[in-house]
C-alpha beads as a LAMMPS data file, in Angstrom:
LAMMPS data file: protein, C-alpha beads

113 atoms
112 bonds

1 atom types
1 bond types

-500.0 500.0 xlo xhi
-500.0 500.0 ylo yhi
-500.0 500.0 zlo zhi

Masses

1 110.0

Atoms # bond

1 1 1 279.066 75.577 352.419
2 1 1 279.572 77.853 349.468
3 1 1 278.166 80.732 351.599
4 1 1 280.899 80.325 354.292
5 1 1 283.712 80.015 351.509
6 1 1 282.737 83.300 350.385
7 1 1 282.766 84.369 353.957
8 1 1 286.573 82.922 354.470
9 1 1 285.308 80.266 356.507
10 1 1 286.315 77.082 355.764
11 1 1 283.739 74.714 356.695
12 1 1 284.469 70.193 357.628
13 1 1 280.967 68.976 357.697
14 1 1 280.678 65.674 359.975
15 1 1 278.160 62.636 360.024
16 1 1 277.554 62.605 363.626
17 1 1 278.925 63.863 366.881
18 1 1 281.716 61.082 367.495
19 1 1 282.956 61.891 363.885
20 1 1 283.009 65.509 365.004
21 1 1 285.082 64.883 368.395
22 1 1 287.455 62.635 366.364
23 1 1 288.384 65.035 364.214
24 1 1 288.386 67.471 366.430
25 1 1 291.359 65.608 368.542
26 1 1 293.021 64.500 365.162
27 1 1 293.410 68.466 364.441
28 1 1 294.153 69.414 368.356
29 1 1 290.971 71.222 369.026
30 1 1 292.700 74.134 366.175
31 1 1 288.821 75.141 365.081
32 1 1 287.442 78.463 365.801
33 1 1 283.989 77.287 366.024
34 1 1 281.428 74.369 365.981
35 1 1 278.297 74.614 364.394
36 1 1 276.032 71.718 365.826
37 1 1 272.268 71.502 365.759
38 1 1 269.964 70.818 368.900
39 1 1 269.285 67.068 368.702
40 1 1 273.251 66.655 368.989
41 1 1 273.377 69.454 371.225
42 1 1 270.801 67.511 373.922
43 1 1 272.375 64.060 373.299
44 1 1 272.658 63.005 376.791
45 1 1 274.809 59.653 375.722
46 1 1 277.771 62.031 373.720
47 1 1 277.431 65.254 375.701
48 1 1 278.613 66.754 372.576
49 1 1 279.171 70.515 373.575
50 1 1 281.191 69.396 377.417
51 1 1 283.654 66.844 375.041
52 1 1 284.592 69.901 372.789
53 1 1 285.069 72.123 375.566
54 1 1 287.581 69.362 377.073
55 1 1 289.588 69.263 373.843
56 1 1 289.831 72.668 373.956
57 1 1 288.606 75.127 376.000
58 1 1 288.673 78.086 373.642
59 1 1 286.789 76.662 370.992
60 1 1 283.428 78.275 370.332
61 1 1 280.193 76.338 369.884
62 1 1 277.213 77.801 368.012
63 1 1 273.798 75.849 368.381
64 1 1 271.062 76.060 366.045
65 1 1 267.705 75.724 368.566
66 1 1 264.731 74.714 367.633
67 1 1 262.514 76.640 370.404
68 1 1 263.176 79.385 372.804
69 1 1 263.159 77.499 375.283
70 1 1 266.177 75.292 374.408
71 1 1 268.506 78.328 374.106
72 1 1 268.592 78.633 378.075
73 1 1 269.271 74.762 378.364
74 1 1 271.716 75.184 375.518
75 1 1 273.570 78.104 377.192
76 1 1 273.626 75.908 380.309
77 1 1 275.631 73.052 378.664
78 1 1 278.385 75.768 377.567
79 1 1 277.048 76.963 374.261
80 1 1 278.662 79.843 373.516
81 1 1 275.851 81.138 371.070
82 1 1 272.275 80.003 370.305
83 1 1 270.391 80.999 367.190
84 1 1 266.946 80.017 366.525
85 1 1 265.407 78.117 363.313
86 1 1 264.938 79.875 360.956
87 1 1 268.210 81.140 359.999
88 1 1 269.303 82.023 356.433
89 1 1 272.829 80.862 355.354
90 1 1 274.454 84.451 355.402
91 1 1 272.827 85.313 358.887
92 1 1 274.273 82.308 360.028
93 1 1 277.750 83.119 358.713
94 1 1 277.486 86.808 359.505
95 1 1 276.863 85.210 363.188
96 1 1 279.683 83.056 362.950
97 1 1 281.895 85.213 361.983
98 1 1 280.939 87.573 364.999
99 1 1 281.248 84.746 367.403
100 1 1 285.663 84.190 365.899
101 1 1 285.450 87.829 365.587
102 1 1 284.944 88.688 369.598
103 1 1 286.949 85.680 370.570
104 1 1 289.790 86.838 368.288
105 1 1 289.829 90.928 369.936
106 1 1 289.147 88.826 373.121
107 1 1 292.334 87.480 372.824
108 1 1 294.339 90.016 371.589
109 1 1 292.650 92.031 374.670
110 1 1 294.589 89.672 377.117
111 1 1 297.713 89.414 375.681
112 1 1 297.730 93.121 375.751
113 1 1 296.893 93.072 380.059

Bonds

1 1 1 2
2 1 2 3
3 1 3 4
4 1 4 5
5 1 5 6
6 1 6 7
7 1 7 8
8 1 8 9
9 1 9 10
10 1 10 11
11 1 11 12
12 1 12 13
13 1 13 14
14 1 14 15
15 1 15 16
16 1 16 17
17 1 17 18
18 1 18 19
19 1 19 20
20 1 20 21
21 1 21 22
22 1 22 23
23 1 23 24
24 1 24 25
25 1 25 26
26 1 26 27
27 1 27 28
28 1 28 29
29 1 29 30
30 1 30 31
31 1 31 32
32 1 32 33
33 1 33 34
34 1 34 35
35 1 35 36
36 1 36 37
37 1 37 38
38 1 38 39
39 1 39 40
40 1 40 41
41 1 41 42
42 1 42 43
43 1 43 44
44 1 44 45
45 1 45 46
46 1 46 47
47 1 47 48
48 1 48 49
49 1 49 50
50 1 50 51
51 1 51 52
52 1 52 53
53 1 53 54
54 1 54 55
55 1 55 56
56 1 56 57
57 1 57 58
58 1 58 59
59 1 59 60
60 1 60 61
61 1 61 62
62 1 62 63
63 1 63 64
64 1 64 65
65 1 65 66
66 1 66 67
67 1 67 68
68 1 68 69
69 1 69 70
70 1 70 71
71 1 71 72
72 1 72 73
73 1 73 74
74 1 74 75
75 1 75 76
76 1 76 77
77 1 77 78
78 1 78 79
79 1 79 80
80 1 80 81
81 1 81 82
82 1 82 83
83 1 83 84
84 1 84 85
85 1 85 86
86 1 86 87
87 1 87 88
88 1 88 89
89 1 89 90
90 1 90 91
91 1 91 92
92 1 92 93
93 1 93 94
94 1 94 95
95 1 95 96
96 1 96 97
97 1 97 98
98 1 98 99
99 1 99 100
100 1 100 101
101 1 101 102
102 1 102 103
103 1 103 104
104 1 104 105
105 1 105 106
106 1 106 107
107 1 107 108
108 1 108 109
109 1 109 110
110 1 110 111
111 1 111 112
112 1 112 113
């Protein structure tokens, strides 16, 4: 977590998925992204990455895969970025931080139009 910090990220680290969609509605879907791994990703039972999307639609979801072939399957459940394992803590947040960073000019973008 220290890596984001330094990154102005502030980071809420969560046990499990339901933990993460509680909090999620407690704060009105107001995150910029969610970081999730692949096992929660594929959890049929929470369909973790579909309940985010319904508490708000802008909020970006990063998935850490485990093989190439997951990113596709990721992508398909509405992942809005897939990054394979290995990934070092500041790739991760320089990735991160590209992911708000295109959804913030995104948005600046439309209200412009």
């Amino acid at each position: 977590a220290g890596n984001f910090w330094l990154k102005g990220l502030e980071p809420f680290k969560f046990i499990d998925g339901n933990e993460c969609l509680k909090r999620l509605t407690e704060m009105d879907g107001n995150v910029d992204v969610v970081l999730i791994n692949q096992e929660i990703a594929l959890d049929n039972d929470l369909m973790l990455i579909a309940n985010i999307k319904r508490i708000n639609p802008d909020t970006k979801i990063f998935v850490i895969a485990q093989k190439e072939s997951d990113k596709t399957k990721m992508a398909e459940y509405g992942a809005d970025e897939v990054a394979l394992m290995p990934l070092s803590p500041t790739d991760l947040s320089d990735k991160l931080l590209l992911l708000i960073s295109k959804s913030k000019l995104l948005e600046r973008q439309n209200d412009l139009v």
